[in-house]
N, C-alpha and C positions, 0 to 999 in steps of 0.2 A: 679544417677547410676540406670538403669532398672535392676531389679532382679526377675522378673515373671518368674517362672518354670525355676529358675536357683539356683546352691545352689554353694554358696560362700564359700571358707576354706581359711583363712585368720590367719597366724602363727603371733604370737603378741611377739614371743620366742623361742627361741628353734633351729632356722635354723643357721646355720653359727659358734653353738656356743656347748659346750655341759655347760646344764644348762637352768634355765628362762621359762621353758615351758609352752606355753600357745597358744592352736588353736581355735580360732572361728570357728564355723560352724552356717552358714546362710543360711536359704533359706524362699524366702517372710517374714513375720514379724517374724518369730521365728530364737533366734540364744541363740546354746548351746554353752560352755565354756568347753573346754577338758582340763585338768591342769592347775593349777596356781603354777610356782615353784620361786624359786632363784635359785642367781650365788654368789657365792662369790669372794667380791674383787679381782680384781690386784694388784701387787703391787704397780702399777701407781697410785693408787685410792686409795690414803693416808687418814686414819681416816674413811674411810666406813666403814657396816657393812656389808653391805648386796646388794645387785642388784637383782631390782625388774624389772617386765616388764612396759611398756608405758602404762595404760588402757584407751587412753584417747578417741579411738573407742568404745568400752563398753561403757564409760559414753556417747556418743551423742547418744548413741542408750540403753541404760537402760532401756525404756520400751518393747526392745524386749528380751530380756536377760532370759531366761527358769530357768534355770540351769544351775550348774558345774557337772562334771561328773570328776573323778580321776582313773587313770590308777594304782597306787601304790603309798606308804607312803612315799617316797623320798622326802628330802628337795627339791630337783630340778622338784620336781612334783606337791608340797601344801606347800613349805613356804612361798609363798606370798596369799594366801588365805585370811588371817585376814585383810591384807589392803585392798583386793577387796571386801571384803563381809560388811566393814565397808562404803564403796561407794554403792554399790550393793546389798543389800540382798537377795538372793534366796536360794532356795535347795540344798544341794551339796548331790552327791550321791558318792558312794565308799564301795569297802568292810571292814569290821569291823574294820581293822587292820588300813589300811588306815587313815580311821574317827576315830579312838581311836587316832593317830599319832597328826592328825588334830588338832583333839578338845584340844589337849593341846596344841597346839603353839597358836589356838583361846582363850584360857582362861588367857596366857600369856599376851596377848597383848587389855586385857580385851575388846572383841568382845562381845556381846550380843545377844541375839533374833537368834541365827543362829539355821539353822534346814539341820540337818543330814541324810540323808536317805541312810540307810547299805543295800547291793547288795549284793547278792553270784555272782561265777560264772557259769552260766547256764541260768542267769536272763535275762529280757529284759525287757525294759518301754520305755514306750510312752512321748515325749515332746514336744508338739506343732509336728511341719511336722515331725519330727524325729523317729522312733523305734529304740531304743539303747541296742543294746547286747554285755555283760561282757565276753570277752571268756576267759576258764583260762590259764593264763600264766606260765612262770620260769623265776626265777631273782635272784636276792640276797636278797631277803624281801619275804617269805610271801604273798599270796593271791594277786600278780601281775596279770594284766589285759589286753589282749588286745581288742580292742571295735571292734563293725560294728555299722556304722549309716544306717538305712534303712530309705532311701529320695523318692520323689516324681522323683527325674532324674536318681536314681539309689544306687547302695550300695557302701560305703567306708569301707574299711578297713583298718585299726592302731593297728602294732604290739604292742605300748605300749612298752618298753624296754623288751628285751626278750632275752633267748636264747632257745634250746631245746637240755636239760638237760634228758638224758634218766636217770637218778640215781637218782631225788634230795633229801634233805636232810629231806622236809615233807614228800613224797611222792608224791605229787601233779603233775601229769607231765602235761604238756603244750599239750591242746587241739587240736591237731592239726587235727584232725576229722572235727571239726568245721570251719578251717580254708579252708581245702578243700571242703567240702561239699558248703561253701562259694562262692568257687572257681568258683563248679561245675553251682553254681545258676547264677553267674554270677556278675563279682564286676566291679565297673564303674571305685576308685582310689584305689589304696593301698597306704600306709605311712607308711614306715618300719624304725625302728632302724638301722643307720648308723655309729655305735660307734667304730665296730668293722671292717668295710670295709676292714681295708687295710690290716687286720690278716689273712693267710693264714689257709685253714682247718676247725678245728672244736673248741670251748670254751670246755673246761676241766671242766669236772661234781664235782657237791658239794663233790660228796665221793668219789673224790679223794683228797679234801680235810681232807676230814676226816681222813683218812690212815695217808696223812702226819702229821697232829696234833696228831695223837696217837703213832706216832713214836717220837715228840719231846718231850711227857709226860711225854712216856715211859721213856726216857735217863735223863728226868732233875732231878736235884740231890737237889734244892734248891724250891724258890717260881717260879712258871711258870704266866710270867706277859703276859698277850697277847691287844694288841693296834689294834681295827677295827672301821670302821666305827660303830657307835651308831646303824644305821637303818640296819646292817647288820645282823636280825634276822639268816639266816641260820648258819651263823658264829660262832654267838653265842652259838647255840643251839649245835653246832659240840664240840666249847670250852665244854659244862659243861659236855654231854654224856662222852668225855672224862678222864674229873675230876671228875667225879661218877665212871669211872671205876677205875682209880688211887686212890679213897678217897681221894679227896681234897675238902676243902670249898673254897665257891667262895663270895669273894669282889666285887664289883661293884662299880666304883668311877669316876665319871665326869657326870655333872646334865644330858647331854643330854643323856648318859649312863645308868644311874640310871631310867629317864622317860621311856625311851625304853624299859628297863627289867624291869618295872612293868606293862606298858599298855599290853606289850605280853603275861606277865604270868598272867595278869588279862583276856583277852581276850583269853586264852586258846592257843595263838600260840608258846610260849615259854613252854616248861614240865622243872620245876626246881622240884628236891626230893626233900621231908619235911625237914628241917632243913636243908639242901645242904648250904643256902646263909647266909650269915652272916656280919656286921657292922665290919667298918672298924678295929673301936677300940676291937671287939673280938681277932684279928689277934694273938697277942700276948699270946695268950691264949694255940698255933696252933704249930708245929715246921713247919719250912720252906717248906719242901716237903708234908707239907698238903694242902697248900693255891695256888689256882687258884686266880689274879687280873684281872679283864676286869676291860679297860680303855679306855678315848677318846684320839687321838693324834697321830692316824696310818698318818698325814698328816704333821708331825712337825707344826703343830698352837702352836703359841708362849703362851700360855697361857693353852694348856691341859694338860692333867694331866698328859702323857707321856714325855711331856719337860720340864715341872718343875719336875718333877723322875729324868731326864737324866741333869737336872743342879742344884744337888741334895737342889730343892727350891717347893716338896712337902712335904704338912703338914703328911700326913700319913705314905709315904714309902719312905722311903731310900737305894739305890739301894747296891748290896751287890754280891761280887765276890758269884758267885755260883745261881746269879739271873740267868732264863733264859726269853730273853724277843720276844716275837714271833709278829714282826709286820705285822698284814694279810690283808693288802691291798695294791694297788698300789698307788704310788707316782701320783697326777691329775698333768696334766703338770703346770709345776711352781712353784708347792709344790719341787721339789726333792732336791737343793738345804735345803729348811729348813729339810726335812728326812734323809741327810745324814748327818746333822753337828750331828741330835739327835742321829742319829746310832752309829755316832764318840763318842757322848758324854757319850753315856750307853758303849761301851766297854773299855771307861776310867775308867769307874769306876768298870769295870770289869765284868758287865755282860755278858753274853754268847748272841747273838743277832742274832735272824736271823728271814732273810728278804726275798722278792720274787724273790728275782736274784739269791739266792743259796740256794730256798727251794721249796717245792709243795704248801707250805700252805696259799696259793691265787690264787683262779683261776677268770677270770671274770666272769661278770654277764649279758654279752651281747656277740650276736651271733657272730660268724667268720663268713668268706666267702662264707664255702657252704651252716653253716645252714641259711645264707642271700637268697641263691639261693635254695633251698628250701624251703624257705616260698614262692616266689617269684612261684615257679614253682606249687606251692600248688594252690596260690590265684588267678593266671592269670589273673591279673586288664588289664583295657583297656589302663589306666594310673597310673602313677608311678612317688610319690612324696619321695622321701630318705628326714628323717630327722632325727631330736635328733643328732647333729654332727658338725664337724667342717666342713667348706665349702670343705675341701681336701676329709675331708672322706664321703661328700655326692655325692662328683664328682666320687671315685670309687666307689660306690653304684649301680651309674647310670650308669657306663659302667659294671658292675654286670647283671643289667637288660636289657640291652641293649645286652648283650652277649646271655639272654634267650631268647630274642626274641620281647622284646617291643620295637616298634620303636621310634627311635629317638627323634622326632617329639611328641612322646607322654610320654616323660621323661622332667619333671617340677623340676629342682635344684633351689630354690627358696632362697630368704631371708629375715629375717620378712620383714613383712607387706606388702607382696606382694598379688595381690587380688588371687587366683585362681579361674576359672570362670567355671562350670561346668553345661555341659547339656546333653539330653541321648543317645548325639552321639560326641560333642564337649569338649572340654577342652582348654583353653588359660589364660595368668595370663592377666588380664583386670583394672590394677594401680593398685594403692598403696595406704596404711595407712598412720598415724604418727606411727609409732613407736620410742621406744629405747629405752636405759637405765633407772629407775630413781635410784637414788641413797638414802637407807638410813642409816642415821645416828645421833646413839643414838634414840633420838624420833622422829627427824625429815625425814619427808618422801621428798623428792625434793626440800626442801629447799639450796640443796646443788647439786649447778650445774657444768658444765663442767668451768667456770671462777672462781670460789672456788676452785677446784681441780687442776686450772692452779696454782692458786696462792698458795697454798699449797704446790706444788710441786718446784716452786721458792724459797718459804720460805726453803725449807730441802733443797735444793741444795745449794744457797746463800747468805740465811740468809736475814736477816734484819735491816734498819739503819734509826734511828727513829730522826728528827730534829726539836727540840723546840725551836720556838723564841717567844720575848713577843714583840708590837707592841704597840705605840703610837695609841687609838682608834681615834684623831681630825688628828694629823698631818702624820701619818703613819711612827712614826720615829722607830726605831729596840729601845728598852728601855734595853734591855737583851739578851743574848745567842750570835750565836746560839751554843745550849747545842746538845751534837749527844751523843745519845743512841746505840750501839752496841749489836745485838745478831744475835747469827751463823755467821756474818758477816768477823770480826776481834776482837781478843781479846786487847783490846783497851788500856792496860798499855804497849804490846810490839809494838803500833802503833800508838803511839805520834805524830812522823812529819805527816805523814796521814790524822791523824785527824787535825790536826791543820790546816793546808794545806786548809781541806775539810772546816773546821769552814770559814779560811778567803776567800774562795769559795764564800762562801753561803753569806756573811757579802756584797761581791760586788753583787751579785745579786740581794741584798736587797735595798741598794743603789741604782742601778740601776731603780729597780722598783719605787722609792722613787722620781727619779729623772724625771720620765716620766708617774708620778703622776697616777700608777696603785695600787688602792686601794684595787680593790676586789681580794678574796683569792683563788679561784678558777686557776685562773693569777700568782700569788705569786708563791703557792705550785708548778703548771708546771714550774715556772723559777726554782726553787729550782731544785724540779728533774729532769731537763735537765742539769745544769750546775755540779750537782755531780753526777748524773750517767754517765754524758762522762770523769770527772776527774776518777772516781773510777774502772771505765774499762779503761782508760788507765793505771793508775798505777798497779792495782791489778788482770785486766782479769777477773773478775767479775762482776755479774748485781745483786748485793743487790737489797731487795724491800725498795725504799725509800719511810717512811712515815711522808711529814711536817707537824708538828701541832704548830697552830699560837693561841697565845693568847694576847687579847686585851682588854689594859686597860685605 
């Protein structure tokens, strides 16, 4: 591939999808790394944990690899960092909060030798052909970022997840001086947040959050439980202001909850009063209408600490007519199902519950339509890449920008691993990567691929039917069985003729092979599972995983 005075941007994550982010930027031997995130599971993708990005472009090219560079602390931005940096070792740059976020999922997952280097916003460094500036952003975190790379063919610009939030909740507003002045100098691409595309208008500012959280404070008469994302420093910071003005002590309960409100009020971005926080086991101490709970589980995840509350199967709280429970984020598409059994489940037990459909107290943390077209009219790129999205909402992006005036022609809806090829008057996507999924689970990183997860998914739908025969090792005579093991399959006491049926199946198969003197097992096993898996979908309309195991004596 000739890459002489051309500079590569090469999405490894992030296009088509929301989640996985991760862009290369190349030009001649230097290539920087702009976020490394996750996605979490499908449903489809039984026993994952996690989805990472493909790196397997970084690793043939490792020796050109500068640095990562981090836009903000989101899981979907640095939780895959620790496996890259375990391949890769370089610099990661980020501002504090960011790299405070970081450094504990790297400590997690016992990483070593990593070197951190903390960025304000205002900053700019140098990395091989690159000059990279932090401009500051608004989000729902804390010290958001969005970058400019200054290249040899020209400058790009990357909103970084953003909205522009005239209120926020630090005060920090979103630089947009910078993005103009950008404008003015003159920008080759832009890459803007397309999360929000297809929302009419403008994203709703932190404090108006805030108003509506102090009107639920106000009225609640019991413990006020509030369920947000973990990394939702503004959120948080809105909860406790809140519960300082009401006098309530605040709990804190689910690990990734607990990390978050100590890196922030270690790092100065969380302000908690002296004595405000307090251990769970104080609680009792406290009458109801004292105690503020932050917790993890604003997504119904089967295991946090707001779904074991809501199926009363938490160690701490037991939920209690007169609870009020404030869930402040939105359902990620395919969550909503698990949020609404939880919501069902809390006002079973009598809590008071309320949610974003019939309250203020969630606004998002990425831009609507115009302030899309606004940045857009700020930055006037030559070309225009929409990412961070799902492929719908980066195709309205594009006719977003297409509406202001970028032609057609120079609007790239890309998906990973597409090349895009840049020069200081061209633009074209010039092929493609590997990309794609890897899947981990538990420890393992890829070991668990798309025929694991076919078979997985067989296994939950039709079970399993396990067939043991013992075999003569000289003459290959059947000595025993065959014995069938049943699971998920058929509960096997009320399918007696079935099985039996299935055993004398299997018993002429054997025979058979016996008969035309096919010894090897390889041979056997496929006889087996052809003649009971066509008996057992015709009787049952089922494709159990048949597994033969031959033993020889």
């Amino acid at each position: 591939m000739e890459q002489n005075n051309k500079l590569l941007i090469i999405p490894l994550g992030g296009l088509g999808e929301i989640g996985k982010n991760m862009t290369v930027f190349q030009y001649g031997e230097d290539i920087v790394i702009l976020d490394a995130g996750l996605a979490f599971p499908e449903d489809e993708m039984l026993g994952i944990d996690l989805v990472i990005p493909d790196i397997t472009y970084l690793l043939d090219n490792r020796d050109k690899v500068r640095a990562v560079v981090l836009t903000h602390g989101h899981e979907d931005h640095i939780g895959s960092l620790s496996y890259l940096l375990k391949e890769i070792n370089v610099p990661v740059y980020g501002t504090r909060l960011a790299l405070g976020l970081a450094e504990e999922r790297l400590k997690e997952n016992r990483v070593s030798g990593y070197q951190l280097m903390p960025v304000r916003p205002g900053d700019q460094i140098t990395l091989g052909a690159f000059q990279i500036g932090f401009i500051q952003g608004s989000h729902s975190i804390p010290d958001a970022c969005g970058l400019y790379f200054k290249t040899p063919v020209g400058t790009v610009v990357h909103t970084g997840d953003f909205k522009i939030d005239q209120t926020p909740v630090d005060g920090k507003l979103i630089d947009i001086h910078k993005f103009a002045e950008l404008g003015n100098q003159g920008v080759l691409v832009l890459m803007s947040d397309s999360t929000n595309a297809e929302r009419p208008g403008y994203t709703g500012s932190e404090r108006e959050v805030a108003m509506a959280l102090e009107e639920e404070f106000k009225d609640a008469k019991g413990r006020v439980i509030m369920a947000t994302f973990a990394s939702n420093v503004s959120r948080i910071q809105q909860a406790v202001h809140s519960a300082c003005k009401y006098r309530r002590k605040v709990v804190v309960l689910g690990r990734s909850m607990v990390n978050v409100v100590n890196i922030a009020m270690e790092l100065g971005y969380l302000e908690m009063p002296e004595g405000m926080l307090i251990e769970a086991e104080e609680m009792k101490r406290y009458r109801d209408e004292q105690i503020l709970i932050l917790t993890t589980g604003s997504q119904g995840e089967p295991m946090s600490g707001l779904s074991r509350m809501a199926t009363n199967n938490h160690r701490s709280v037991s939920i209690s007519p007169g609870d009020t429970v404030l869930i402040a984020a939105t359902p990620i598409p395919g969550n909503e199902t698990s949020v609404s059994k939880t919501i069902d489940n809390l006002l079973r037990l009598g809590a008071q519950v309320v949610y974003e459909r019939i309250s203020g107290i969630h606004v998002s943390g990425h831009a609507s339509r115009e302030e899309l077209k606004l940045m857009l009219n700020l930055v006037r790129p030559k070309f225009f890449i929409p990412v961070h999205g799902e492929y719908r909402m980066q195709k309205q992006h594009s006719k977003i920008a297409e509406g202001l005036g970028v032609p057609r022609e120079n609007i790239f809806v890309g998906e990973n691993g597409d090349i895009f090829e840049f020069t200081k008057d061209t633009g074209r996507v010039a092929g493609k990567v590997k990309v794609g999924k890897v899947f981990v689970d538990g420890l393992g990183v890829g070991d668990v691929g798309n025929i694991v997860i076919r078979d997985r998914q067989q296994l939950s739908k039709e079970g399993i039917l396990i067939v043991v025969v013992t075999l003569d090792k000289q003459k290959g005579v059947l000595l025993s069985g065959p014995d069938l093991v049943s699971r998920g399959f058929v509960y096997v006491r009320d399918s007696g003729e079935l099985m039996n049926e299935a055993q004398n199946r299997v018993k002429v198969a054997l025979e058979r092979c016996e008969s035309g003197k096919i010894t090897d097992w390889s041979s056997i096993k496929l006889q087996i599972r052809e003649v009971l898996g066509k008996y057992l979908n015709e009787k049952t309309g089922r494709r159990p995983m048949i597994l033969p195991i031959i033993i020889e004596v």
